[in-house]
N, C-alpha and C positions, 0 to 999 in steps of 0.2 A: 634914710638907710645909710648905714657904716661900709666907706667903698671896695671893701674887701667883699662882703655880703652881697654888695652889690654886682658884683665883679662873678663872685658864683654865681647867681641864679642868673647874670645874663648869659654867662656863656655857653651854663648847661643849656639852656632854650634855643640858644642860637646852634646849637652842635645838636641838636634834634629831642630834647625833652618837651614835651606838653607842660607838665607842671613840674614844681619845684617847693619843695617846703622845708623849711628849717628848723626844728625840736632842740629846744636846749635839755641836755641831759638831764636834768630833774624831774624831767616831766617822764621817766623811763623809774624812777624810785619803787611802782609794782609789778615793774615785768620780773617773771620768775627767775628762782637761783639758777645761775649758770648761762641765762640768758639774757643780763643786764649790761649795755655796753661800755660800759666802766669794768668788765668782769674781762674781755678783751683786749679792750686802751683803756689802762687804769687814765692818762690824760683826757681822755676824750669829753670833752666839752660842749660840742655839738652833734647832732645827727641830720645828715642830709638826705629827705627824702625824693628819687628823683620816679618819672613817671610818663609813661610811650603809652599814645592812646593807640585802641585797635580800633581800625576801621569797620565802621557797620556792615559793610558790603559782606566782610569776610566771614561776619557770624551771619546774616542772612543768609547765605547762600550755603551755610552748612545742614547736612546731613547724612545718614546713612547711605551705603556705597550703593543700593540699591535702587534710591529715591530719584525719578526723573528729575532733570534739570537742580538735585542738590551734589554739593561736590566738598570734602570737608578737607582738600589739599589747600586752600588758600587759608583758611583760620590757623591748620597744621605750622605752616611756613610765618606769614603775616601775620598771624593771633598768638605764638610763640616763640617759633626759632629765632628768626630776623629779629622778634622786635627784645627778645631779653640778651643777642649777640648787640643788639644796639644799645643797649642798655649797660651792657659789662663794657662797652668802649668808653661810656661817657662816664661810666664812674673810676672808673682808672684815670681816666686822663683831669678826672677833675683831682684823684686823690695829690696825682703825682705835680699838680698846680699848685697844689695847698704846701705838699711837702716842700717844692722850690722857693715858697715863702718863709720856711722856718718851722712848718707846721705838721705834726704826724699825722697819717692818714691809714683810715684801713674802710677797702670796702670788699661788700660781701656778694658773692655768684647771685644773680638773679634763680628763681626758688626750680630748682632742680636736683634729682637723688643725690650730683654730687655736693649739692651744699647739706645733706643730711648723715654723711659718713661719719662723722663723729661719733652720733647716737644709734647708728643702726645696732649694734650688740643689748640696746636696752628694749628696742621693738617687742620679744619676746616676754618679755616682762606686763611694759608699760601698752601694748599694743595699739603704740604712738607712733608717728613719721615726725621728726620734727627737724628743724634745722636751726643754727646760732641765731639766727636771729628774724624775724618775724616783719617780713617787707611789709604785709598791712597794718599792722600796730605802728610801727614806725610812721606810716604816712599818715594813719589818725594824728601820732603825737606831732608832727611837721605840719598840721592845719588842712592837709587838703582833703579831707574828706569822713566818713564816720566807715560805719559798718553795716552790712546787711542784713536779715535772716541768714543767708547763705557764708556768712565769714568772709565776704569779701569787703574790699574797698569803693564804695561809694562815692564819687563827685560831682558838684553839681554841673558841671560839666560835659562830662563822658559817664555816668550814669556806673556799672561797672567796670566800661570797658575800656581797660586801662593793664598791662603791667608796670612791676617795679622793682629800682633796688636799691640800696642803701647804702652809703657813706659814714664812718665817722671820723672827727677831725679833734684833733688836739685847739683847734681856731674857734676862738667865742663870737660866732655870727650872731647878729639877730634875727632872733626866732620870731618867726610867720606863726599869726593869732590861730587860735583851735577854731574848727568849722563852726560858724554858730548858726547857718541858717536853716531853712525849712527841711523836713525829714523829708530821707531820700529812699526809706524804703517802708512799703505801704501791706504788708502781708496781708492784712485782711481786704484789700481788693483785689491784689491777684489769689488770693488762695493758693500763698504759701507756695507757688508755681516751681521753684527750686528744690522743695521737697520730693514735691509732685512728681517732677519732669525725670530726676537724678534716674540712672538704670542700674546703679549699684546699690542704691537703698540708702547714703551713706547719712543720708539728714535726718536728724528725731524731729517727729511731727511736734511733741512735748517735752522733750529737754531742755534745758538751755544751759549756754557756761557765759559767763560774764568776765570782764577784766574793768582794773581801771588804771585809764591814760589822763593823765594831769589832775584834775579834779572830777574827773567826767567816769560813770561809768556805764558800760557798753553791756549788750544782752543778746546773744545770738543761738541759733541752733547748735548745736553738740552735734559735731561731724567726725565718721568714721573717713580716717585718713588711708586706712590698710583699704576697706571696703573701695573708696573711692580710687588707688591706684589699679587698682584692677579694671575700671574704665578710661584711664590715663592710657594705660598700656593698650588699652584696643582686645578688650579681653573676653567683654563678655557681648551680649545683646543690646543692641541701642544707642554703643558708642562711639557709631559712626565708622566700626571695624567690619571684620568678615567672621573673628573668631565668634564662639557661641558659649565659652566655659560655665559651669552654671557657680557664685558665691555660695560656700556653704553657710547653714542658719547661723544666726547671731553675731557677735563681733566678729569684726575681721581679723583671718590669724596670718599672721605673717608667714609663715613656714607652710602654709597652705600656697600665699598666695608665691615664694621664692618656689614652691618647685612646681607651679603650672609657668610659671614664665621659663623655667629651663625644660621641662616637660612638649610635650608632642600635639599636644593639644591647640595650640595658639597657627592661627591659618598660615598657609606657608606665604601668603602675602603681606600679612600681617606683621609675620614673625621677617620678610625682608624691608622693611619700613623701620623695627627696632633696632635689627643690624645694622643699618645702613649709614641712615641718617640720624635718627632719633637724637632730638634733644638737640641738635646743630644743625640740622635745613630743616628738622619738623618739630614739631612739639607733641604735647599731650593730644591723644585720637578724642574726647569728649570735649569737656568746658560747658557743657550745659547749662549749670547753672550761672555761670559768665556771662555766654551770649545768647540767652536767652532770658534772662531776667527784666521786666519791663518796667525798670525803675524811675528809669529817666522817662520814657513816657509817663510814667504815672503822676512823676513831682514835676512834669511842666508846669504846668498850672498854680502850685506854690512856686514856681522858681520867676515866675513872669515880672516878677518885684522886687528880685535878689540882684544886687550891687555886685557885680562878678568886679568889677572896675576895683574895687577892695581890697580885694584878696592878691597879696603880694608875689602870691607864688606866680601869677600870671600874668606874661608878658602879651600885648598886644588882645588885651581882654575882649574888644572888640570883635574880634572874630565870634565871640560866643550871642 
């Protein structure tokens, strides 16, 4: 490995990343117009995938506010806020290393409404949430991991549970190999449990949308993102909130869901949890499908033979 290269992924780990992956821009040639990151650094050369595990403890022990002995303020802080504040320090400080070398750097807010201000005027249209650019695709094309049923990132490592954010750099690192081991998500043993569990409805049992990252293409559930902020926000039944609002039928409408969030409806505990802190000491009130997904148990058993010692993103692989 080129000491530059080398030089990133040790530092990002030692300043607190779990993994570390590297995507040369090519491998980004079908992510969509307007979302390709040559479309923002026309230089940009590499993409840096970086990645903060969440601790088990903090999704065990979540649940609604009423459930003896569950409490869903440690995932809130630990499962979000902390760890994507952790995550926007370590990619600044890694852009602003790169650019003291010579090198342009830009990286992007760990995935929060304010990385989606650009597109909120198309919501109504598109009845989309989207953001510049797409931290789980990213960390597909950087090697570390595949995709779930649930559109999250898979590792064989931390199973989902993991945030992330992304970097890109005008610097030709070397790019870290695509996932190539054992499947890490098993729907037909748990029975699609991320559909199941979701309290906004936002997963098709029978949809699917697909992309392709490098030569690979990926197949997952078609998820309502309007539907599913409504249990981000702690809105309705089941998401670990007080409020009760009920999702009206079929897609979710955005202009629905902006005026119950400024409406009277949302609990007055609830609604001082949004004011407060939101989004910087706590995070989204659900993640169901996150910390609940039992994927990593399920691929032990294929993973009992997999070379973690390989995969370059990982420092001190031993530990696994």
């Amino acid at each position: 490995m080129d000491t530059l290269t080398q030089s990133v992924l040790s530092n990002l780990l030692q300043w607190g990343a779990d993994l570390v992956g590297i995507a040369p821009v090519e491998r980004f040639r079908n992510a969509p117009n307007g979302h390709h990151p040559s479309e923002f650094m026309p230089s940009c050369k590499s993409v840096i995938s970086i990645s903060m595990h969440i601790h088990q403890g903090a999704a065990d022990v979540w649940g609604d506010y009423d459930q003896p002995n569950k409490t869903n303020t440690p995932y809130l802080f630990y499962g979000y806020g902390l760890t994507n504040l952790e995550l926007a320090r370590m990619a600044n400080r890694i852009a602003k290393a790169l650019e003291y070398r010579g090198y342009k750097s830009l990286c992007f807010l760990p995935t929060w409404i304010t990385s989606m201000a650009k597109y909120m005027d198309e919501t109504k249209t598109t009845r989309k949430l989207k953001a510049e650019i797409s931290h789980r695709h990213a960390a597909v094309a950087a090697g570390l991991g595949t995709l779930g049923l649930n559109g999250l990132l898979l590792t064989p490592e931390f199973g989902p549970m993991q945030r992330l954010v992304t970097v890109l750099t005008s610097a030709e690192l070397e790019p870290t190999p695509l996932y190539d081991g054992p499947e890490l998500c098993q729907p037909d043993l748990c029975g699609m449990k991320c559909v199941r569990l979701c309290p906004a409805q936002a997963f098709s049992e029978k949809e699917r949308q697909s992309c392709v990252i490098g030569e690979r293409t990926l197949t997952y559930s078609t998820h309502d993102n309007i539907r599913c902020s409504y249990a981000i926000h702690g809105m309705i039944k089941g998401d670990g909130a007080r409020s009760e609002i009920v999702i009206p039928e079929g897609p979710g409408d955005v202009s629905h869901l902006a005026r119950e969030l400024r409406g009277k409806n949302i609990h007055p505990f609830d609604r001082a949890m949004l004011n407060n802190s939101f989004g910087i000491i706590c995070g989204d009130f659900c993640g169901k499908c996150l910390h609940q997904c039992p994927s990593k148990e399920l691929s032990k058993k294929d993973l009992a033979d997999y070379d973690f010692s390989a995969r370059q993103s990982v420092l001190n692989a031993e530990r696994f």
